[in-house]
N, C-alpha and C positions, 0 to 999 in steps of 0.2 A: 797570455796567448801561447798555443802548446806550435810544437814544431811544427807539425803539416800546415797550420793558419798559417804561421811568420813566411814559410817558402810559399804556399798559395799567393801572398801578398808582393813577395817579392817577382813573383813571374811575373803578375800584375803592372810592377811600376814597371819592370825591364821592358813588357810588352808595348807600356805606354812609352816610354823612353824610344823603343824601336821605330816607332808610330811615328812620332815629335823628331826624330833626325832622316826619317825617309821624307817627309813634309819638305823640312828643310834643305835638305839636299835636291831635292825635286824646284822649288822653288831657284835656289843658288844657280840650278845650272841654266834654270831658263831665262834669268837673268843673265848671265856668260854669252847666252848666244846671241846680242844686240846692245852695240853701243848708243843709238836713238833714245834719246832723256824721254821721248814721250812713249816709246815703246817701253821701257825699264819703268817706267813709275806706273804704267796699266800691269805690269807683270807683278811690281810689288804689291799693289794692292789687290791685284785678284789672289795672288796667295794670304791675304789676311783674310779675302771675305768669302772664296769660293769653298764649298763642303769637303772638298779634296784636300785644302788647307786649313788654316785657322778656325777657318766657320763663322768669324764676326758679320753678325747683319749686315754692315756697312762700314767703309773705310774712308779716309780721306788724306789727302799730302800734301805740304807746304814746304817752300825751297824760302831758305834765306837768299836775300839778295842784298847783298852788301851795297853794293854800287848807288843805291835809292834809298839804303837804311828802313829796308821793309819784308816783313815774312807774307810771301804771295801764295794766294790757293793756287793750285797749280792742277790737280784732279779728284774726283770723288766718286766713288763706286758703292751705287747701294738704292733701292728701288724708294722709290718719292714718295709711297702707302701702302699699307697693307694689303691691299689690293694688290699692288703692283709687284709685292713681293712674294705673293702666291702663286700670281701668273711668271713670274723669271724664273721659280725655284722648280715650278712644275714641269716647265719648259726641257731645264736645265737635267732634271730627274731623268723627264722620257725622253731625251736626246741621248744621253748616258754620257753628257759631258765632261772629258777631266779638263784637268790644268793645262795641258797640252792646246785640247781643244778651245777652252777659253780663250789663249793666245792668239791661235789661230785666226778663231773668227775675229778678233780686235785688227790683227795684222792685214787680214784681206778685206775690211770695211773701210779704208780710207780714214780710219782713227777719227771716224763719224760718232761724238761721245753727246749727241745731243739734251739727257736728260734735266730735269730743272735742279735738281741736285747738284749735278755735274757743273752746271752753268753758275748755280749758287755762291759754290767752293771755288770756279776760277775770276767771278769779281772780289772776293777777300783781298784786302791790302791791309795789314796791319802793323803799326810802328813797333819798330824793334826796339828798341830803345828809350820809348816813352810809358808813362807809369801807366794811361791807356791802352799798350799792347796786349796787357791781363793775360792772359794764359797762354799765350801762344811765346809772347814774348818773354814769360818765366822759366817755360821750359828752355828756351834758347839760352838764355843766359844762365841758366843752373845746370844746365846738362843733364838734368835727372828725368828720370820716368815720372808720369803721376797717375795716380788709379785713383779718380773724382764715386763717389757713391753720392748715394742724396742726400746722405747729411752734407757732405763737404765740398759737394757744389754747390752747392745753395751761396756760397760765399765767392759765387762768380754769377750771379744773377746777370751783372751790367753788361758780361764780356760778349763780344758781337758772336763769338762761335759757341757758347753755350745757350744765348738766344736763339740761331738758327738752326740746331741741333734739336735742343728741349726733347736731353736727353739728360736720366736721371742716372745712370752711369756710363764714364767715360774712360779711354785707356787713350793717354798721353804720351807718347813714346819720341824721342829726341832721334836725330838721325846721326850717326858721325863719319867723318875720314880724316885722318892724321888727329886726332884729340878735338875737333872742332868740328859744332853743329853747324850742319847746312842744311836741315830739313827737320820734318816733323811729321809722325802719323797718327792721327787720331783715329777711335774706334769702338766702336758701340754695339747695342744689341738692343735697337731702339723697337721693333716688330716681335722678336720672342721672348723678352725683358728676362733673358737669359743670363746669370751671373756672370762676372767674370771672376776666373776664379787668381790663384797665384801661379798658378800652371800655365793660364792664355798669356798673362802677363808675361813672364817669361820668356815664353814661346814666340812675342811680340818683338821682346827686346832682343831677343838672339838675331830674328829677322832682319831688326832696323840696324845692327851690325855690320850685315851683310849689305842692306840697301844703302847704307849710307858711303860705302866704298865704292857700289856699283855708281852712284849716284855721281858721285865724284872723277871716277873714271870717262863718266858721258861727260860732262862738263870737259875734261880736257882734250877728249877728242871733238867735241864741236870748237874748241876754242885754234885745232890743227888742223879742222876742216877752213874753218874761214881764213886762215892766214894762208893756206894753201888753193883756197880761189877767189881770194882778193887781189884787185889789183893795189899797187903798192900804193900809187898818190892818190888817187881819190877814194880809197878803201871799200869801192863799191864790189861788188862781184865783178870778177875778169869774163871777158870774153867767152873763153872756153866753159868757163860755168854757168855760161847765159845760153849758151847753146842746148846743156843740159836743161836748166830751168825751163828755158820753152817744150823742150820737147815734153819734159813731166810733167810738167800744169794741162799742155793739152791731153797726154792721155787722162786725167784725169777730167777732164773736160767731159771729154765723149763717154768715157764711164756714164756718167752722171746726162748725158744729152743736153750739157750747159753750154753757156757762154762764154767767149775770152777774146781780150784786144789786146794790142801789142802796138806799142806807140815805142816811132825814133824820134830821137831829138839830136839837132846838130846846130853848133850855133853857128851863126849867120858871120862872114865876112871874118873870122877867125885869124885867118894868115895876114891881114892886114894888122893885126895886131902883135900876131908873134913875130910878123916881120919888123915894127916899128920899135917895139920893147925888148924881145930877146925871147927865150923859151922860160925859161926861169918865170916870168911875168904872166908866160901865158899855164905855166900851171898853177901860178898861184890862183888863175882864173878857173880853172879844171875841179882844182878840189872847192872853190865856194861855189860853186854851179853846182856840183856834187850834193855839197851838203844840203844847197837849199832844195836838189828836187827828191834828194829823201827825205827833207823834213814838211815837205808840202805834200808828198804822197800819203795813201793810206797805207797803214799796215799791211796790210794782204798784197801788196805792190811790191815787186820786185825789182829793184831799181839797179841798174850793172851798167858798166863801161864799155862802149860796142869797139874800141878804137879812136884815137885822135881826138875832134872835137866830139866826138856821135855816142850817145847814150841811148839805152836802151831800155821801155819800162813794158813789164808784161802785168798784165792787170786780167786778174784770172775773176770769174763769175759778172764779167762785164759787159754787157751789150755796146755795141756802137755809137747810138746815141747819149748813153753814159756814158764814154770812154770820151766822145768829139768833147764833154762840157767840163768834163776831168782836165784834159789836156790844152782845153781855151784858158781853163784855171791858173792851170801853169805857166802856159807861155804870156800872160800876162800879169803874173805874182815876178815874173823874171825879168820884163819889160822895164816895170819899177822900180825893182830891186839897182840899187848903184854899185857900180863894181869901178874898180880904181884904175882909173887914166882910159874910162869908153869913150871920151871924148873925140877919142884919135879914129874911132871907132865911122862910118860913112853917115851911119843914122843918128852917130853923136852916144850914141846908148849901146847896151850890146844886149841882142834878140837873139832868139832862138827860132826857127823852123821846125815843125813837128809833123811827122806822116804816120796815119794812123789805120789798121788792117786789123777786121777783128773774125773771127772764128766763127761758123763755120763760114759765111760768106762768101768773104775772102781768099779763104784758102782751106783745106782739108788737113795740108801738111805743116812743120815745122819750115819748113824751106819755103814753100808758098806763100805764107802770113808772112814770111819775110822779107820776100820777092815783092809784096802789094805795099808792106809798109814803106819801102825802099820807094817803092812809084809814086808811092805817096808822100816821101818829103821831097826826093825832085820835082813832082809840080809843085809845091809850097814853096820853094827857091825859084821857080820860075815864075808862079804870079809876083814875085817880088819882097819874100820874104816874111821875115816875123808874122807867119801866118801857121793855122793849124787845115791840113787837108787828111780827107778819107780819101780810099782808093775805092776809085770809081771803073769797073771794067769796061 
């Protein structure tokens, strides 16, 4: 190769080189600017799969969770057929969307990710540790990248995410912060059966670098959000963060021209026991009360400490008469429930009263809904307790 080729070629890689660290630095800062674990893992994987970044047909992420000894789908980005990925690309083209813009619209849609794909990748639960985790759980515990072709997936026929994928090449990429995997990106080119080459690879692994710090970073500040609005004994959200909660879930509400209920709970005849036993007795009462009406809730149930004996559940996408049969649920799951020395207790047992205000009805505002729930566990103290009441205008 005479001189002018070799410099020709070397513009060449400089140019690509130039290309592969604006990407990446493009990508790094818009990660920087949100600590939200679900805003950060849409940012990582739109820079694997948007044409401004990486260009992979599709991407997807999995967070180790230690705690349950299990690698969880967590999101997945990437059109469900061919079809579908003609019409996003075309979209994306005549829009003249960057990376920016991607962000953007994820950010002001209420992180609305409905597709079957999407939905796919977040029932994935697979053992970490068991000889059944097959690839997800090899890469965890090797730490290494894997670049699958068709010869050498073939030899993961059984694995549930090569099943659900049935794709013939795959880029397997380990996530890190401090030397240790906490995640996983996989990534394909399932629509334009597009090579990958050692350059995407690469260009994948420098990324998952980066994600896996940012990754790490969200984790510790959600773990210094909730100790900062928790309350301390029954570790539910505090007061002050219940305030917030209502007010967000209803804007979010009226966005959407949905539904939301907002249930008190207070137990019944309380001072007759903190009187009889001490305080100490009565929190040991606080925090199983606590625990059971978060583990009786749904998930999407916000369950927080309103003060004293009085708890607070905001139940968002809830109509009324869902909420009245939600909350007859509870207060009779607690009825049952034996809690130590109710005896001393007037009904023998210890009940709870519940008063129940739901949106828009009830009230338009945060302060309103709270004003109706309120009206509504004093009448359920005044018909006589261990009862569930809506407010009635």
């Amino acid at each position: 190769m005479d001189e002018a080729k070799q410099l020709e070629q070397v513009k060449k890689e400089l140019e690509r080189a130039r290309i592969e660290l604006g990407i990446l630095y493009e990508i790094s800062n818009a990660m920087r600017t949100t600590l939200k674990l679900d805003e950060i893992l849409y940012i990582i994987l739109t820079g694997v799969t948007a044409h401004t970044g990486l260009g992979f047909n599709r991407a997807m992420l999995f967070l180790v969770n230690e705690k349950e000894n299990i690698i969880e789908g967590k999101m997945g980005i990437g059109p469900d057929s061919s079809e579908d990925a003609i019409r996003i690309w075309k979209h994306i083209e005549y829009s003249k969307m960057d990376m920016d813009d991607l962000i953007s619209a994820y950010q002001s849609s209420n992180h609305n990710m409905e597709s079957d794909f999407n939905q796919q990748i977040k029932r994935l639960k697979i053992p970490l540790h068991d000889t059944k985790g097959g690839l997800l759980a090899l890469t965890v515990l090797e730490g290494m990248p894997l670049h699958l072709n068709k010869d050498s997936i073939a030899a993961y026929q059984q694995d549930p995410i090569a099943q659900l994928l049935k794709s013939d090449e795959l880029a397997v990429v380990p996530l890190k912060a401090k030397d240790k995997v906490n995640g996983i990106i996989i990534a394909d080119n399932f629509i334009t059966r597009k090579p990958i080459t050692k350059d995407n690879l690469q260009m994948l692994i420098m990324l998952s670098n980066q994600a896996g710090l940012a990754i790490d970073n969200s984790h510790l500040y959600e773990k210094t959000v909730v100790r900062a609005h928790s309350d301390s004994l029954t570790e539910l959200w505090n007061h002050g963060y219940f305030r917030y909660l209502l007010q967000d879930e209803l804007e979010k509400t009226k966005a959407v021209q949905g539904r939301l209920s907002l249930m008190m709970v207070d137990i019944d005849d309380f001072k007759v026991y903190n009187d009889a036993l001490g305080h100490q007795a009565g929190d040991k009462i606080l925090k199983e009360l606590a625990a059971l009406l978060k583990t009786r809730s749904r998930k999407m149930d916000l369950v927080c400490r309103y003060g004293g004996e009085e708890f607070a559940i905001i139940l968002p996408q809830t109509e009324k008469n869902e909420a009245y049969l939600i909350a007859e649920r509870l207060r009779q799951d607690i009825a049952k429930h034996t809690f130590q020395h109710e005896e001393i207790l007037p009904q023998k047992k210890l009940t709870v009263s519940i008063g129940l205000a739901s949106f828009p009805e009830n009230g338009g505002s945060a302060a309103e809904l709270l004003s109706s729930s309120d009206k509504a566990l004093y009448e359920a103290k005044k018909q006589g307790k261990n009862k569930t009441c809506c407010y009635l205008p």
